[in-house]
N, C-alpha and C positions, 0 to 999 in steps of 0.2 A: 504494500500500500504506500501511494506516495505522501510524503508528509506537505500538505497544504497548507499554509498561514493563514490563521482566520484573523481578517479585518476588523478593525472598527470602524466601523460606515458612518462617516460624515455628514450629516446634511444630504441623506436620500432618501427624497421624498418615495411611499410606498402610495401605488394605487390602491393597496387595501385597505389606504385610508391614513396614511401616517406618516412619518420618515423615523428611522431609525437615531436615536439619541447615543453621543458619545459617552464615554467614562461610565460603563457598566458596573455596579457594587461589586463586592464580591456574594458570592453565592451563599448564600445559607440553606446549605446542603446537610444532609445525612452524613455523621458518620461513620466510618467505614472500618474494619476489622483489619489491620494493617497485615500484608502479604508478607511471608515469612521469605529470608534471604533466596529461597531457593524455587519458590513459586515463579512461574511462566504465566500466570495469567494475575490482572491485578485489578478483577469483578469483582463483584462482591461474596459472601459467602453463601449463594444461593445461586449461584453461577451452574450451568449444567455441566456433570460429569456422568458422562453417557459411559454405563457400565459399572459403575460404582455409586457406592451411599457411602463413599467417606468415612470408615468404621462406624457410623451413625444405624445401628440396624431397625429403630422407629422409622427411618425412612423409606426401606423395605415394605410400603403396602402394596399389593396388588390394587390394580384399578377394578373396580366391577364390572365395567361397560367398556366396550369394545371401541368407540365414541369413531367411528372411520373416519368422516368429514373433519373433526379436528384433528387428528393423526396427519392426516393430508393436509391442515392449514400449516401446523407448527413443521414441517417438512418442506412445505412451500417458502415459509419466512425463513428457514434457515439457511434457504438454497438464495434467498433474493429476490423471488418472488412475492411479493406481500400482499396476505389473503387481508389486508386492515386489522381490525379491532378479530381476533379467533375466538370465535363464541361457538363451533362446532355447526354452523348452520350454512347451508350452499346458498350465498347471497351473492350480487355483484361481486365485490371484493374479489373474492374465490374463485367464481368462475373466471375473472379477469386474470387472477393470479397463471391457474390453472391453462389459459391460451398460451400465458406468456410462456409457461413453461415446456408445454406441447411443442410452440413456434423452435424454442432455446433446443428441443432436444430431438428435430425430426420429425417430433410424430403428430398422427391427425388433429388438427387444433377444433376441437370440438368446446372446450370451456366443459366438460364432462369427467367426474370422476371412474373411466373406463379401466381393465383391465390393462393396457398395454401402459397407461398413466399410474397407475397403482403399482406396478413391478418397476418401472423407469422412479418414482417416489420411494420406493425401497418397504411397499406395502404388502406385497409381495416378494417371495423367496427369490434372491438375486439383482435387487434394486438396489442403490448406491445408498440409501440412508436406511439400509435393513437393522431393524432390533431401535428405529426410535419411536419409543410411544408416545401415545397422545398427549400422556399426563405426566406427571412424578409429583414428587412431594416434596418439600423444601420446608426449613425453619425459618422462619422470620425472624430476622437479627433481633439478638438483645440490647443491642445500641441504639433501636428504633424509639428505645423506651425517654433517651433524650430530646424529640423529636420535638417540635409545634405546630400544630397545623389552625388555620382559622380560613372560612369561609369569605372566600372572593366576593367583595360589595358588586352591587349593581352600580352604573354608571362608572365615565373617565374618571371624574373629580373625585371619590371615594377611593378606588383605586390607584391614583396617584400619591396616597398618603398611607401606602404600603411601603415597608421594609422591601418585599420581594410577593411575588403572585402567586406563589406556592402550593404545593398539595390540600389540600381542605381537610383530606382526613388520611389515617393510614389506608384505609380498605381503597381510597383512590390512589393513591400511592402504589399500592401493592399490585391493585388492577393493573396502571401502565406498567413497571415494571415485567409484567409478562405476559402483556398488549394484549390484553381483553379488559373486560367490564367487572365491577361490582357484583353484576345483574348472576354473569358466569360462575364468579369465584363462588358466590353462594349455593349452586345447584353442585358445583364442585364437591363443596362443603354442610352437604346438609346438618345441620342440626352445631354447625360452628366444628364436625369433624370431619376431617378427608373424608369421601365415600370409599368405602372398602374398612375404615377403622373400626376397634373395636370400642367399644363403650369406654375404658377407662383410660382410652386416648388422645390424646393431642389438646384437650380442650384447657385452658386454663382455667386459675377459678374466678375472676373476674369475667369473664368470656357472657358478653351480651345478645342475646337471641332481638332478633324486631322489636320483638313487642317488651320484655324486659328482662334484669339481667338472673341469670338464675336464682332462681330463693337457697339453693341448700350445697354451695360447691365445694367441690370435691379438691385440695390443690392435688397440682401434678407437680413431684419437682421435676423432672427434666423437662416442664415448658411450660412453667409458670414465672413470666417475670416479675422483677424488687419493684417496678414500677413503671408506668402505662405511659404512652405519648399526651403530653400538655396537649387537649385543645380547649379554643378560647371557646367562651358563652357562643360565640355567633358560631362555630362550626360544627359540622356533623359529628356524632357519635362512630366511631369509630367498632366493627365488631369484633375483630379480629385483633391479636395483640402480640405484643413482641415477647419471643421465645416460642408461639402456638404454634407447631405443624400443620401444615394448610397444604391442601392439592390445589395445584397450578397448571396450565399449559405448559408441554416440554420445550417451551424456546429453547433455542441454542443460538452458535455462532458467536457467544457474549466474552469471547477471551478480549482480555484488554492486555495487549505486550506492551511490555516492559519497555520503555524509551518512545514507544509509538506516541503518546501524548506531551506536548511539553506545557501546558495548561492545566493547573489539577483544579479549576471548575471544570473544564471541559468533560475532565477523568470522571471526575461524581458523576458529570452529567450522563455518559456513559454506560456506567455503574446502575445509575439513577431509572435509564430504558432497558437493562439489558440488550445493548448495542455493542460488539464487539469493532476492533479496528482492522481487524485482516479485512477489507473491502476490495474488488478490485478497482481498478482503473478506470474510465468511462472517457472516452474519447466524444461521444455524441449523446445527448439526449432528446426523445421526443415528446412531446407533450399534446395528445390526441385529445380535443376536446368534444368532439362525437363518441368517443371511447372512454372518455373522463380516465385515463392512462398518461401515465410516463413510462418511458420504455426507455432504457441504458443499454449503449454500446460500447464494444472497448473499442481498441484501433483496429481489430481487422475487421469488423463490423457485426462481430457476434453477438447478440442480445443475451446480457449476463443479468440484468435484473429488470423488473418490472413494478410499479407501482399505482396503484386506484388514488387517483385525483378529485378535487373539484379547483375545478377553472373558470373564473370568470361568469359574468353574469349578463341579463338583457340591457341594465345601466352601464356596467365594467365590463365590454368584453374582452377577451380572449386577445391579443394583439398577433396574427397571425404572421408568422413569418419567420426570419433567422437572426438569430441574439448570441449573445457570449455575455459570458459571467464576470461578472467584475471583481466580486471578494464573496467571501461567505462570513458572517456573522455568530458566534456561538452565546445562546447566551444573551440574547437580546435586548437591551430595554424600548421602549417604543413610545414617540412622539406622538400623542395622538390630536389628529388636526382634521376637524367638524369640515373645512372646508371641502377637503378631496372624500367626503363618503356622503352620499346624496340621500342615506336614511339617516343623516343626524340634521338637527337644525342648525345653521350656520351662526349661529348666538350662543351655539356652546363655547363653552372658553377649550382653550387649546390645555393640553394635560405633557408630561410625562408620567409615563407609565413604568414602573418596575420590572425586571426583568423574570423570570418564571417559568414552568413548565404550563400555568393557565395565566399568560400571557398574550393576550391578540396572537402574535406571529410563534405562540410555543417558544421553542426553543435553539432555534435556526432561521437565521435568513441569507438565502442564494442571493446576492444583489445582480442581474441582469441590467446588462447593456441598453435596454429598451427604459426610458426614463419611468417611474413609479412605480415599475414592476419588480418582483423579487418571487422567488421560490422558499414554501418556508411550512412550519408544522404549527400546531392548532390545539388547543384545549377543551378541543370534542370532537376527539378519536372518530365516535360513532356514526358525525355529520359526514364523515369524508366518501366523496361520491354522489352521496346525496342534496346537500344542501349549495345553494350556491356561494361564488367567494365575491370579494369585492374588486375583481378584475386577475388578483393574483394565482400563484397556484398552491394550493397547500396539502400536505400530508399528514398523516400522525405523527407525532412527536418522535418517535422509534424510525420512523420511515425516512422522515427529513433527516436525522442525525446517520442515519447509514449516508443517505445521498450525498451530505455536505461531505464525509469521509471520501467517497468516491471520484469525485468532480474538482477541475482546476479553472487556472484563468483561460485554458487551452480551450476544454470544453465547449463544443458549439453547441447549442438548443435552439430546437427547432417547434415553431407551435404551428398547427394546423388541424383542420377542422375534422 
């Protein structure tokens, strides 16, 4: 992977409504479980290790459900294809994933999870990602327990008088970390335990159900933490808590080498998506707005990743044609300015906004050559494809931070309809 300098973007104005603001805070990020001298990867501790639980044998459950269409998402994301938000359901995203990968490997581009796409995924005996399952189970750091989360205000001007735009709760925290939803991790986890666990497992004894928190619990030592994540009066209840074993989507690809970063927000941030940096190269990208795709090429012209977009709108649209990249941004804070977004009143006062993973622009901005426009990630995964944008193009947070990894100033991008 080539190492790219990420910019601080001056005075560029964003069609999604903003320009990017200099002198970025520093991060108030999670901390992290520092990598012993001899470690090669520098994730976090819920990083994938396909084939081992880490002498950990709690982590050792069986999944009960066969779950195929997830199986097929988190083997699609690890490959570079990205099914979006893996919620185990054949949605846009997926099927979109699924052409790219078809296209990427010869075979009939049907957007269908077939037989010949199932062995080529390694879903079947002789396919290149054989033996990775749907799911696994991971512990959620005890460091999570120094955490703060509070609840993103409505409006600029509220949000301007943030520290940083941060996670709202841990279970949203925990969702992007292994790029699904809340909605998932819970059907994951019925009753607050991995599905497949047995009754006196995993559950801490503060461990909160919907409706309220147990009347009569049980501790567990090996996954009850000394103490819970701060959150303030305004944000969500958190259900899930640090030290609890929870079933998650098997992302992978999340090694972070050693020297590959020279930015240790960027590293958290990273960390933060489970976004690894082995990425490759990308000589071209397209961005299909009839297809709501981005599609990566290296220099010989092979399509090595694919990603489900939303581009542009009937007010902002799409600026069709050929661009280059000017810098990439990690990290963002964002100017926001009532005049360039045509659903704010232009009497709003102008803001700086904090930088964040719920953020306007997430946590990556592409700056493109084409004036206002930028390529960048979003603090609602689940609009991506769906919703429209305010001219730009954006990804989920996990998705933008592979791309910025892959892309240079060389880079040409290309928009068409």
């Amino acid at each position: 992977m080539r190492k790219f300098l990420a910019l601080a973007l001056l005075a560029t104005t964003a069609a999604c409504g903003s320009q990017l603001a200099p002198d970025a805070p520093t991060q108030d990020q999670a901390p992290t479980t520092p990598p012993t001298s001899a470690s090669d990867n520098l994730a976090d501790t819920m990083a994938s290790h396909d084939g081992t639980t880490l002498g950990d044998a709690e982590l050792a459950i069986p999944d009960p459900e066969a779950r195929p269409v997830m199986q097929a998402q988190v083997v699609l994301d690890r490959l570079g294809f990205g099914p979006g938000v893996i919620d185990g359901e054949m949605g846009m995203s997926t099927q979109n994933a699924l052409r790219g990968f078809q296209q990427a490997r010869g075979l009939p581009v049907t957007g269908k999870l077939d037989d010949a796409t199932k062995q080529a995924l390694g879903m079947m005996d002789g396919g290149a990602m054989d033996g990775i399952e749907a799911t696994r189970i991971v512990r959620i750091p005890a460091d999570w327990a120094s955490l703060t989360f509070e609840k993103t205000p409505e409006g600029a001007a509220a949000q301007a008088k943030m520290d940083r735009l941060g996670y709202q709760s841990l279970d949203e925290r925990l969702a992007e970390r292994f790029h699904t939803t809340i909605d998932v991790l819970d059907k994951l986890n019925p009753g607050g335990r991995p599905a497949g666990a047995k009754a006196n497992q995993s559950v801490p004894a503060d461990f909160a159900t919907p409706a309220a928190a147990s009347p009569t619990p049980t501790p567990t030592p090996t996954s009850t933490p000394t103490s819970t994540p701060s959150e303030s009066a305004s944000a969500a209840v958190s259900k899930f808590k640090p030290g609890q074993l929870v079933r998650v989507p098997n992302i992978g690809a999340d090694r972070i080498a050693p020297g590959a970063v020279d930015d240790p927000d960027w590293q958290q941030t990273l960390q933060m998506l489970g976004v690894g940096t082995e990425q490759p190269d990308v000589a071209r990208i397209v961005v299909s707005k009839s297809k709501d795709t981005l599609s990566a090429y290296d220099e010989g012209g092979k399509l090595v990743a694919l990603f489900t977009v939303s581009s542009g709108s009937s007010h902002d649209p799409l600026p069709l044609g050929n661009w280059k990249i000017a810098g990439v941004a990690h990290n963002p804070p964002f100017a926001f300015d009532p005049e360039l977004m045509w659903d704010v009143p232009d009497t709003a006062e102008k803001q700086q906004l904090p930088p964040g993973p719920n953020g306007p622009v997430g946590v990556v901005w592409i700056d493109l050559s084409k004036d206002h426009y930028g390529i960048h990630g979003t603090p609602e995964p689940q609009t991506i494809g769906r919703a429209q944008s305010h001219g730009c193009v954006r990804l989920t947070n996990w998705d933008a931070a592979r791309l910025a990894q892959m892309v240079s100033t060389g880079t040409k991008v290309v928009f068409e309809k």
